[in-house]
C-alpha positions in Angstrom: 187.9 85.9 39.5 191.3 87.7 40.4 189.8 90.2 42.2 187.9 87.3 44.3 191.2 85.2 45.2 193.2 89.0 45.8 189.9 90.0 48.8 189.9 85.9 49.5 194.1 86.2 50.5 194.1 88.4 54.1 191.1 86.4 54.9 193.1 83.1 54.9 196.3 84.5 55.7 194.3 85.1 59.3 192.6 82.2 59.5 195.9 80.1 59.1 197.8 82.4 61.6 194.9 81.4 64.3 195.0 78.2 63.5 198.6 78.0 64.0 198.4 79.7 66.9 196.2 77.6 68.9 193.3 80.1 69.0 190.2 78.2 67.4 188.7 80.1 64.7 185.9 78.8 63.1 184.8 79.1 59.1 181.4 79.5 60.9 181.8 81.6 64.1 181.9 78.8 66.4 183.1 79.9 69.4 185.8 78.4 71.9 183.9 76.5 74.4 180.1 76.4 72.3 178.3 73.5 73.3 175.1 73.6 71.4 174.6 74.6 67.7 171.2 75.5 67.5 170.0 76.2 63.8 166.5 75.2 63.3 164.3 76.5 60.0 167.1 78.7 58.9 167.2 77.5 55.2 170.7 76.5 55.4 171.7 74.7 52.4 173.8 72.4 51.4 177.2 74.9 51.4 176.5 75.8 54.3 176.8 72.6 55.9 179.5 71.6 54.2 181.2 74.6 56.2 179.6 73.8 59.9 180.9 70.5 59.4 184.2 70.8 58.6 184.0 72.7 61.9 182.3 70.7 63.7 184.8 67.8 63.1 187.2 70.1 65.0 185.3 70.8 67.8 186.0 69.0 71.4 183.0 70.7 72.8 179.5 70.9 71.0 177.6 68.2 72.4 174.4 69.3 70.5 173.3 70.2 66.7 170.0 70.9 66.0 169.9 71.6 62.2 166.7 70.7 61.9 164.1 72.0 58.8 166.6 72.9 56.6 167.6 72.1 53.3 171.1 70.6 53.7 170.9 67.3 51.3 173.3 64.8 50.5 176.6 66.5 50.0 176.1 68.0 53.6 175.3 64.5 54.8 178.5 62.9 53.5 180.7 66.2 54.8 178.7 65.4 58.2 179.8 61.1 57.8 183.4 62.5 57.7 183.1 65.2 60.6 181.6 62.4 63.1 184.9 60.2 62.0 186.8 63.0 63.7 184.3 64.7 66.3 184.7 63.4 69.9 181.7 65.3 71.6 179.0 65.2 69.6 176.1 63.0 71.5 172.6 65.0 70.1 171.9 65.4 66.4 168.8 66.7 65.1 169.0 66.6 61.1 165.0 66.3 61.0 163.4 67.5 57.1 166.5 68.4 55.4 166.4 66.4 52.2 169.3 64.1 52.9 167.9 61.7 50.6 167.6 64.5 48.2 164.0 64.2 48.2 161.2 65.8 50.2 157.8 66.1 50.3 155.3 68.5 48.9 152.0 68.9 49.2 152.1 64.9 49.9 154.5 63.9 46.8 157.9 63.4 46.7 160.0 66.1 44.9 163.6 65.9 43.6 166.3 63.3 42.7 167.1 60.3 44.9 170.5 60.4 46.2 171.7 57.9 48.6 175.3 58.9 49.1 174.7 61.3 51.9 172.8 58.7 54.3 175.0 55.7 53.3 178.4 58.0 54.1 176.2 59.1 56.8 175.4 55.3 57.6 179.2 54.5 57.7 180.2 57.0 60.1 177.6 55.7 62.7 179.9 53.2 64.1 182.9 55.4 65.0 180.8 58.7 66.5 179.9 59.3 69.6 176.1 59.9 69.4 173.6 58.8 71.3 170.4 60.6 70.2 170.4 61.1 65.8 166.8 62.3 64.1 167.0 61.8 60.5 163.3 61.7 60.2 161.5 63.7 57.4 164.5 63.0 55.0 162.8 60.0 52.8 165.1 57.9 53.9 164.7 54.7 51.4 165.3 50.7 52.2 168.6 51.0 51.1 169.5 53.7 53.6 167.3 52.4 56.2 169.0 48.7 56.3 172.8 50.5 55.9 172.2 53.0 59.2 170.3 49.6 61.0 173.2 47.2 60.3 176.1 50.5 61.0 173.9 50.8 65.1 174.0 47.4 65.1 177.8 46.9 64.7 178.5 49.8 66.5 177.9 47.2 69.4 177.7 48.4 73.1 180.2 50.8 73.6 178.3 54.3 72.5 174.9 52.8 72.0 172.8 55.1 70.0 169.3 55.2 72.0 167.2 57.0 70.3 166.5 57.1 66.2 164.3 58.3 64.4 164.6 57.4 60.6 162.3 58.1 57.9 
Protein backbone atom coordinates (compact mmCIF):
# COMPACT_ATOMS: atom_id res chain seq x y z
CA UNK A 1 0.00 0.00 0.00
CA UNK A 2 3.03 2.47 0.73
CA UNK A 3 4.58 1.87 -2.23
CA UNK A 4 1.08 2.67 -4.12
CA UNK A 5 0.46 6.17 -2.36
CA UNK A 6 4.75 6.93 -2.71
CA UNK A 7 4.16 6.13 -7.22
CA UNK A 8 0.42 7.74 -6.62
CA UNK A 9 2.36 11.33 -5.08
CA UNK A 10 4.17 12.97 -8.48
CA UNK A 11 1.11 11.96 -10.26
CA UNK A 12 -1.12 14.27 -8.16
CA UNK A 13 1.42 16.68 -7.41
CA UNK A 14 1.03 17.36 -11.50
CA UNK A 15 -2.34 17.06 -11.78
CA UNK A 16 -2.86 19.78 -8.97
CA UNK A 17 -0.14 22.16 -10.52
CA UNK A 18 -2.33 21.99 -13.96
CA UNK A 19 -5.14 22.44 -12.42
CA UNK A 20 -3.91 25.46 -10.66
CA UNK A 21 -2.52 26.66 -13.54
CA UNK A 22 -5.43 26.94 -15.75
CA UNK A 23 -4.30 24.16 -18.19
CA UNK A 24 -7.21 21.45 -18.10
CA UNK A 25 -6.04 18.12 -17.41
CA UNK A 26 -8.28 15.53 -17.43
CA UNK A 27 -8.24 12.08 -15.08
CA UNK A 28 -9.34 10.67 -18.49
CA UNK A 29 -7.34 12.35 -21.31
CA UNK A 30 -9.99 14.68 -22.27
CA UNK A 31 -8.64 17.12 -24.16
CA UNK A 32 -8.99 21.08 -24.19
CA UNK A 33 -11.61 21.87 -26.61
CA UNK A 34 -13.16 17.82 -27.18
CA UNK A 35 -16.52 18.00 -28.16
CA UNK A 36 -17.60 14.50 -28.52
CA UNK A 37 -16.77 11.47 -26.16
CA UNK A 38 -17.27 8.58 -28.21
CA UNK A 39 -16.94 5.27 -26.24
CA UNK A 40 -19.29 2.65 -27.55
CA UNK A 41 -18.86 -1.34 -26.61
CA UNK A 42 -15.68 -0.71 -24.80
CA UNK A 43 -16.56 -2.53 -21.54
CA UNK A 44 -16.10 0.31 -19.44
CA UNK A 45 -17.27 -0.33 -15.99
CA UNK A 46 -18.45 1.22 -13.40
CA UNK A 47 -14.83 2.98 -12.15
CA UNK A 48 -14.39 4.08 -15.09
CA UNK A 49 -17.23 6.16 -15.23
CA UNK A 50 -17.05 7.29 -12.14
CA UNK A 51 -13.62 8.97 -13.54
CA UNK A 52 -15.18 10.35 -17.12
CA UNK A 53 -17.65 11.95 -15.03
CA UNK A 54 -16.04 13.74 -12.67
CA UNK A 55 -14.54 15.15 -15.83
CA UNK A 56 -17.07 15.63 -17.62
CA UNK A 57 -18.78 17.86 -14.95
CA UNK A 58 -15.71 20.09 -15.67
CA UNK A 59 -15.97 20.33 -19.13
CA UNK A 60 -17.45 23.61 -20.99
CA UNK A 61 -17.20 21.85 -24.31
CA UNK A 62 -18.32 18.18 -24.95
CA UNK A 63 -21.63 18.38 -26.31
CA UNK A 64 -21.80 14.61 -27.01
CA UNK A 65 -21.34 11.16 -24.95
CA UNK A 66 -21.97 8.14 -26.48
CA UNK A 67 -21.17 5.49 -23.78
CA UNK A 68 -23.29 3.22 -25.08
CA UNK A 69 -23.01 -0.94 -24.53
CA UNK A 70 -21.09 -0.80 -21.61
CA UNK A 71 -21.29 -1.92 -18.30
CA UNK A 72 -21.29 1.19 -16.20
CA UNK A 73 -24.26 0.51 -13.51
CA UNK A 74 -25.55 2.44 -10.86
CA UNK A 75 -22.65 4.06 -9.07
CA UNK A 76 -21.66 5.51 -12.55
CA UNK A 77 -25.24 6.74 -12.98
CA UNK A 78 -25.35 8.66 -9.64
CA UNK A 79 -21.54 10.16 -10.41
CA UNK A 80 -23.16 11.07 -13.89
CA UNK A 81 -26.65 12.85 -11.77
CA UNK A 82 -23.92 14.98 -10.07
CA UNK A 83 -21.72 15.78 -13.20
CA UNK A 84 -24.99 17.11 -15.28
CA UNK A 85 -25.57 19.40 -11.90
CA UNK A 86 -22.37 21.07 -12.94
CA UNK A 87 -21.91 20.40 -16.80
CA UNK A 88 -23.04 23.33 -18.98
CA UNK A 89 -22.58 21.70 -22.59
CA UNK A 90 -23.69 18.54 -22.52
CA UNK A 91 -26.93 18.25 -25.07
CA UNK A 92 -26.49 14.35 -26.48
CA UNK A 93 -26.21 11.36 -24.14
CA UNK A 94 -26.21 7.95 -25.25
CA UNK A 95 -26.09 5.55 -22.03
CA UNK A 96 -27.94 2.63 -24.14
CA UNK A 97 -27.32 -1.24 -22.37
CA UNK A 98 -25.24 -0.37 -19.57
CA UNK A 99 -26.90 -1.87 -16.55
CA UNK A 100 -27.95 1.25 -14.79
CA UNK A 101 -30.57 -0.49 -13.12
CA UNK A 102 -28.07 -3.01 -12.27
CA UNK A 103 -29.77 -5.51 -14.12
CA UNK A 104 -29.54 -6.75 -17.78
CA UNK A 105 -30.57 -9.16 -19.88
CA UNK A 106 -29.35 -12.53 -20.85
CA UNK A 107 -30.29 -14.89 -23.06
CA UNK A 108 -33.96 -13.16 -22.45
CA UNK A 109 -33.75 -13.18 -18.39
CA UNK A 110 -32.87 -10.64 -16.23
CA UNK A 111 -29.45 -10.98 -14.42
CA UNK A 112 -28.20 -9.17 -11.37
CA UNK A 113 -29.46 -7.06 -8.41
CA UNK A 114 -31.91 -4.27 -8.77
CA UNK A 115 -30.49 -0.98 -7.88
CA UNK A 116 -32.48 2.09 -8.41
CA UNK A 117 -30.13 4.71 -7.03
CA UNK A 118 -28.22 5.37 -10.13
CA UNK A 119 -31.52 6.25 -12.41
CA UNK A 120 -33.35 8.11 -9.52
CA UNK A 121 -29.97 10.33 -8.82
CA UNK A 122 -29.92 10.23 -12.48
CA UNK A 123 -33.77 11.22 -12.52
CA UNK A 124 -32.93 14.18 -10.20
CA UNK A 125 -30.34 15.78 -12.17
CA UNK A 126 -32.67 15.83 -15.33
CA UNK A 127 -34.17 19.13 -14.43
CA UNK A 128 -30.94 21.24 -14.02
CA UNK A 129 -28.80 19.68 -17.33
CA UNK A 130 -28.73 20.86 -20.41
CA UNK A 131 -29.67 17.84 -22.55
CA UNK A 132 -31.78 17.55 -25.10
CA UNK A 133 -31.36 14.00 -26.56
CA UNK A 134 -30.78 11.11 -23.36
CA UNK A 135 -31.05 7.05 -24.37
CA UNK A 136 -31.21 5.12 -21.33
CA UNK A 137 -32.77 2.25 -23.19
CA UNK A 138 -31.57 -1.38 -22.59
CA UNK A 139 -30.90 -0.50 -18.87
CA UNK A 140 -34.22 -2.27 -17.23
CA UNK A 141 -35.35 0.70 -16.21
CA UNK A 142 -38.30 -0.25 -13.53
CA UNK A 143 -41.79 1.77 -12.75
CA UNK A 144 -40.12 3.45 -10.10
CA UNK A 145 -37.34 4.87 -12.28
CA UNK A 146 -39.57 5.27 -15.20
CA UNK A 147 -42.23 7.65 -13.22
CA UNK A 148 -39.11 9.60 -11.37
CA UNK A 149 -37.15 10.51 -14.88
CA UNK A 150 -41.08 11.27 -16.43
CA UNK A 151 -42.09 13.60 -13.56
CA UNK A 152 -37.96 15.20 -13.45
CA UNK A 153 -38.70 16.14 -17.85
CA UNK A 154 -41.86 17.16 -16.86
CA UNK A 155 -40.75 19.82 -14.23
CA UNK A 156 -37.93 20.60 -16.06
CA UNK A 157 -40.62 22.74 -17.89
CA UNK A 158 -39.78 24.58 -21.22
CA UNK A 159 -36.58 25.98 -20.90
CA UNK A 160 -34.11 22.98 -22.08
CA UNK A 161 -36.77 20.65 -23.23
CA UNK A 162 -35.42 17.18 -23.55
CA UNK A 163 -36.81 15.95 -27.09
CA UNK A 164 -35.91 12.81 -27.43
CA UNK A 165 -36.03 9.73 -24.72
CA UNK A 166 -35.65 6.62 -24.93
CA UNK A 167 -36.21 4.73 -21.53
CA UNK A 168 -36.36 1.10 -20.92
Amino acid sequence: LWNMIADAAPLATAFAKQRSSGRSLTLCGLADGQVEVLLPREKLRSSDGVLLFSDLAHSQHITTADLSFNELGPEAATALASALGTNVSLTRLNLQSNRLNGMHDEFGLQVGTRDASGILALAGSLVRSKLTSLNLSGNSIDVQGATAIGEAVAAAGTADPLHKLYIG
